[in-house]
C-alpha positions as CSV (number, residue, x, y, z in Angstrom):
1,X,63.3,29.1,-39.0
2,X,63.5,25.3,-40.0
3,X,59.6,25.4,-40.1
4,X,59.6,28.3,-42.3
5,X,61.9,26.7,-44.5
6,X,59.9,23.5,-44.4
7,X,56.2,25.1,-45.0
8,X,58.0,27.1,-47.8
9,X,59.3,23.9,-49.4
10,X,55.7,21.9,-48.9
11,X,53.8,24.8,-50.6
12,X,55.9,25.1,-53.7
13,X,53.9,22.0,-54.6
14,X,49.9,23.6,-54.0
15,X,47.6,24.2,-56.5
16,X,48.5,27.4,-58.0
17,X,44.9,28.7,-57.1
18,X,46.0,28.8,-53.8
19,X,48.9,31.5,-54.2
20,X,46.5,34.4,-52.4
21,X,45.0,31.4,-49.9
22,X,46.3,28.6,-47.7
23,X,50.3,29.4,-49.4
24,X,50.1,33.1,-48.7
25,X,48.3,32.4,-45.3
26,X,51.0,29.4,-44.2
27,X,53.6,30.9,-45.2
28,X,53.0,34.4,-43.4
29,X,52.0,32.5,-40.1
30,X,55.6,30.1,-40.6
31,X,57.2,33.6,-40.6
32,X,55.8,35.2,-38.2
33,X,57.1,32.5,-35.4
34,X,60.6,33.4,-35.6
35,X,59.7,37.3,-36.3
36,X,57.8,37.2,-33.5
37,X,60.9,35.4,-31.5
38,X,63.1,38.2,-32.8
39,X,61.2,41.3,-32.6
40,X,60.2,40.1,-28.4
41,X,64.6,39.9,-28.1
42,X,64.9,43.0,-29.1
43,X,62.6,45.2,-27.0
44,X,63.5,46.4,-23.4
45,X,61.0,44.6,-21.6
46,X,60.7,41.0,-20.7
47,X,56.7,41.5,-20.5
48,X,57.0,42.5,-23.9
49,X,59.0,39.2,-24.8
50,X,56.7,37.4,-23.0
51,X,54.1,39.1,-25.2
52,X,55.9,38.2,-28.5
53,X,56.5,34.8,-27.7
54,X,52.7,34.2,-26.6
55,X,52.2,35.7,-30.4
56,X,54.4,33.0,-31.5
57,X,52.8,30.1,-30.1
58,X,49.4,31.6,-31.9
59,X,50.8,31.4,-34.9
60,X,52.1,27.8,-34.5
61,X,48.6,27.3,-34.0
62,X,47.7,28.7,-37.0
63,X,50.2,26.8,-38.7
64,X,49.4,23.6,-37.5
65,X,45.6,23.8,-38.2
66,X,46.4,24.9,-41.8
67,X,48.8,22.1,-42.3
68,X,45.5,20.0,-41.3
69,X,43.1,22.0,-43.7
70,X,45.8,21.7,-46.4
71,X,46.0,17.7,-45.6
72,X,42.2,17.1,-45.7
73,X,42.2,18.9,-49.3
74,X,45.3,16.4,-50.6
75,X,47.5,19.3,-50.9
76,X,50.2,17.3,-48.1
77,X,50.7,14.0,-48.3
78,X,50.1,12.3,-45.1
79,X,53.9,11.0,-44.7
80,X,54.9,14.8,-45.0
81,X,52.0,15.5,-42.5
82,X,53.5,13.1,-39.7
83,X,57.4,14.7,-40.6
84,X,55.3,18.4,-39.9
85,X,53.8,17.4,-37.0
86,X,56.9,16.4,-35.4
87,X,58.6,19.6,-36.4
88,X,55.4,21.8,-35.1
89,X,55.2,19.8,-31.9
90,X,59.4,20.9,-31.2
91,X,59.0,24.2,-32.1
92,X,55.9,24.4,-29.6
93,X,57.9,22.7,-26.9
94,X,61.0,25.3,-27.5
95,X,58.5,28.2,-27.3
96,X,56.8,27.2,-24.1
97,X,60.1,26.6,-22.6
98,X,61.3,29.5,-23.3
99,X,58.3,31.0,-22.5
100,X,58.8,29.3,-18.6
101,X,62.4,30.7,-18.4
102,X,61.7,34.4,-19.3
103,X,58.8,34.2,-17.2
104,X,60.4,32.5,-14.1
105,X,63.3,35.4,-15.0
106,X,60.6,38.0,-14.6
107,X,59.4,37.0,-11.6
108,X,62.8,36.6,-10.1
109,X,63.4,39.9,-10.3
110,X,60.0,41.5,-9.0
111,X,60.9,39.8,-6.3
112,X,63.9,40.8,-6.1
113,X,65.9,37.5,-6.4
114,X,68.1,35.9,-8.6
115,X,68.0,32.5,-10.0
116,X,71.4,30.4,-11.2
């Protein structure tokens, strides 16, 4: 939710003329990581989670290579650019780690064991 707030705060300063293009477009993808986080919690399956968090880490991606699009037009300073990176490169390390548990959780229990 931090990036959200962050690519929310770094787009108030765009072009205008970017309202329907790189704003609408970063913004979306910024929401759509914790959606994403949220909507996988709440369905019955952990496969499904696992789905949802994969759909996460896409649109990190997305995020991150329209932070670099938005740099190389001088829309983010580069000083802002290293702050985002450091924040992208957490939130991608959370998501694969929780990625690893729920998975490792999964496969625990197909097998019929349980993990402390």
């Amino acid at each position: 939710m931090q990036l959200a707030k962050e690519i929310y705060g770094i787009t108030e300063d765009f072009p205008t003329d970017e309202r329907f293009g790189l704003i609408s477009q970063l913004r979306r993808a910024a929401v759509s990581i914790p959606s994403n986080i949220a909507e996988g919690q709440a369905r019955y399956s952990q496969r499904e989670f696992l789905r949802f968090i994969s759909n996460a880490r896409g649109s990190l991606a997305e995020v991150e290579t329209q932070l670099l699009l938005s740099m190389e037009l001088g829309y983010v300073p580069e000083s802002e650019m290293q702050k985002l990176n450091r924040r992208t490169a957490e939130v991608g390390r959370l998501l694969n780690g929780l990625y690893s548990a729920i998975q490792l959780r999964t496969e625990n229990r197909e097998l019929g064991t349980h993990s402390r």
